[in-house]
Wavefront OBJ file of the C-alpha trace (Angstrom):
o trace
v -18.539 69.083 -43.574
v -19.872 65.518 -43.477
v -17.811 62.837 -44.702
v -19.947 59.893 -43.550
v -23.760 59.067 -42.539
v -25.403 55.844 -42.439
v -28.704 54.895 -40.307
v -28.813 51.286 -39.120
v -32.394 49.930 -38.247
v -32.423 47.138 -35.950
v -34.821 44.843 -37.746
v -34.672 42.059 -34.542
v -34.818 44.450 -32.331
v -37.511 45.887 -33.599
v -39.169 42.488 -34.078
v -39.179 41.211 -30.540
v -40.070 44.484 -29.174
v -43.342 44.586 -31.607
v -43.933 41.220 -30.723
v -43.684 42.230 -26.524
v -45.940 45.288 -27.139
v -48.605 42.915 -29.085
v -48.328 40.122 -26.288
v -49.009 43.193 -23.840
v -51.844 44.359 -25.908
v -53.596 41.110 -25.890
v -53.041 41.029 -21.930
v -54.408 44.710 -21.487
v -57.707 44.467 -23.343
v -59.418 41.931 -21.981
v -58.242 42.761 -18.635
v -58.863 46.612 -19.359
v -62.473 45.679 -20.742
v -63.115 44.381 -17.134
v -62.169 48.015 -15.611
v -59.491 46.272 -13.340
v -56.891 48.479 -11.988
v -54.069 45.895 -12.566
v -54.814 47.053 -15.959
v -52.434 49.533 -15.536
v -49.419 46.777 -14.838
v -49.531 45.931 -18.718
v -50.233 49.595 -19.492
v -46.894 50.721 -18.084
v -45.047 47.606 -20.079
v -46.639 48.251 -23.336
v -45.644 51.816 -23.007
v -42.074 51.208 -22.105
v -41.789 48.855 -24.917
v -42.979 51.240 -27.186
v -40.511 53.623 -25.756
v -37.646 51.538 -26.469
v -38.981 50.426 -29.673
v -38.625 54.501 -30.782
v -35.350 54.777 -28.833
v -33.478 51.891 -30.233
v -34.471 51.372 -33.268
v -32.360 52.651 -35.323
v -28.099 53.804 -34.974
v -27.091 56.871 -36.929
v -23.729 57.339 -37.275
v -22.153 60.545 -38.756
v -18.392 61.371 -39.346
v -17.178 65.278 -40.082
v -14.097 66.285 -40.348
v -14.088 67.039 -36.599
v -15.858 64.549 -34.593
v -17.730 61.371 -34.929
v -21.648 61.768 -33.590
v -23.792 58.465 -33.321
v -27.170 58.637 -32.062
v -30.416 56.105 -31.207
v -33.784 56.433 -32.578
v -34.832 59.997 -32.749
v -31.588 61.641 -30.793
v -32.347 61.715 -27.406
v -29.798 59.239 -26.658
v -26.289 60.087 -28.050
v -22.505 60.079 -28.146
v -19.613 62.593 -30.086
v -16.368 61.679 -30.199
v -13.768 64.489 -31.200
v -11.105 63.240 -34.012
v -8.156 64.847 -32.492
v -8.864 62.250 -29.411
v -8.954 58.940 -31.478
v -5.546 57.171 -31.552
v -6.464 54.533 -33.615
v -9.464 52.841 -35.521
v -10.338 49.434 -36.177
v -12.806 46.396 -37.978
v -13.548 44.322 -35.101
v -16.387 41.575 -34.321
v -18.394 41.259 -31.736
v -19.468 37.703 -29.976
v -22.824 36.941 -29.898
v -23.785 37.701 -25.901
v -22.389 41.283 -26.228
v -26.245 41.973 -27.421
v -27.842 45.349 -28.724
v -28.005 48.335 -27.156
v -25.176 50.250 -25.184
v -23.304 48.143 -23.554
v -20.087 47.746 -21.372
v -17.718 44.923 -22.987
v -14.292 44.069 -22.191
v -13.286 45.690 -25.038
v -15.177 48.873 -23.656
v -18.440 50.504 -24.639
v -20.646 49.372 -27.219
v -23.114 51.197 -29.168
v -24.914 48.454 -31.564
v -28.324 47.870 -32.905
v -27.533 45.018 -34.773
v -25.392 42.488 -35.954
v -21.525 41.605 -35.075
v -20.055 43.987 -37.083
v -18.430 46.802 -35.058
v -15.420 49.448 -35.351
v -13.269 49.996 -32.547
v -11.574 53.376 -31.879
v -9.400 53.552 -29.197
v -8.559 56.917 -27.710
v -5.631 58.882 -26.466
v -6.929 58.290 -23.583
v -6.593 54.508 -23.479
v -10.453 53.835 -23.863
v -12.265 52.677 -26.339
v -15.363 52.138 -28.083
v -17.233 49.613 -30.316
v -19.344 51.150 -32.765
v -22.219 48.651 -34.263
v -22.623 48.746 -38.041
v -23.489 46.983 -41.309
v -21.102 48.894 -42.801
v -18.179 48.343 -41.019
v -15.032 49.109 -43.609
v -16.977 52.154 -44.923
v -17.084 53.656 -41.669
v -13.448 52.583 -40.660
v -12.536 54.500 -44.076
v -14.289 57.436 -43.400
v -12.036 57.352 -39.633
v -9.313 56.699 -41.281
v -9.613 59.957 -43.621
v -10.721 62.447 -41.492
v -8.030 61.198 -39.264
v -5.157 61.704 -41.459
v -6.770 65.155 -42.606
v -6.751 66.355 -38.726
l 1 2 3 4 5 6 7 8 9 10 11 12 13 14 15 16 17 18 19 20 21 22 23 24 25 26 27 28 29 30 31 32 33 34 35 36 37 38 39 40 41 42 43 44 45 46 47 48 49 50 51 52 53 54 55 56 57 58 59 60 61 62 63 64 65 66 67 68 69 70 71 72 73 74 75 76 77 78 79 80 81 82 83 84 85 86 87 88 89 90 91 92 93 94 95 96 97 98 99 100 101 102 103 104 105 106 107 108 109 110 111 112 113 114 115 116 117 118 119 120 121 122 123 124 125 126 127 128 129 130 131 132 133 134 135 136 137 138 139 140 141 142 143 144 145 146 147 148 149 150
């Protein structure tokens, strides 16, 4: 049963990757219009940008009673985290130059699309995990409570 969904769209991201794929765009036609094969230089980058634009768009985060499953874009990149493994959960902020994305922090892996806000579960296991969100005390809630259901 699901206790807890939210989608997070990553407006900036979103924003500078739009803004790459139209810079590309206004590289590729003229040079496209000309038949040049280098044409296919700012093919390949307008394509990969509009790869990552579907990819990491948007963070999904669901909590059941049994695990924790947060996802990118349409799925294809994704992470589950069983409850009985999390020791403890936690509000924490991110600095600035931790950036979007996944990402290896000091504080461990981080799965954010935007913003600062993040919640940190730490596992019995010892490692831990940042998870991105606008929401971050509804999410540490929902944790929390399937936690102490477990």
């Amino acid at each position: 049963m699901r206790v807890y969904r939210h989608r997070q769209i990553g407006i900036l991201i979103l924003w500078a990757l739009g803004l790459a794929v139209g810079v590309a765009s206004v590289i590729l036609i003229p040079i496209a219009s000309r038949g040049s094969a280098i044409a296919t230089i700012p093919a390949v980058v307008l394509i990969v940008l509009a790869v990552f634009m579907l990819l990491f768009g948007a963070l999904t985060v669901e909590v059941s009673q049994d695990r924790i499953l947060l996802w990118f874009g349409p799925g294809l990149i994704r992470k589950e985290f069983s409850v009985r493994d999390i020791r403890r959960a936690a509000v924490a902020r991110n600095p600035w130059y931790y950036g979007w994305g996944i990402r290896l922090t000091p504080h461990g892996w981080l799965f954010n699309v935007s913003g600062f806000e993040a919640v940190e579960i730490e596992l019995n296991s010892g490692r831990k995990y940042r998870i991105g969100t606008d929401e971050p005390q509804e999410l540490l809630s929902a944790i929390r409570r399937v936690m102490e259901a477990g």
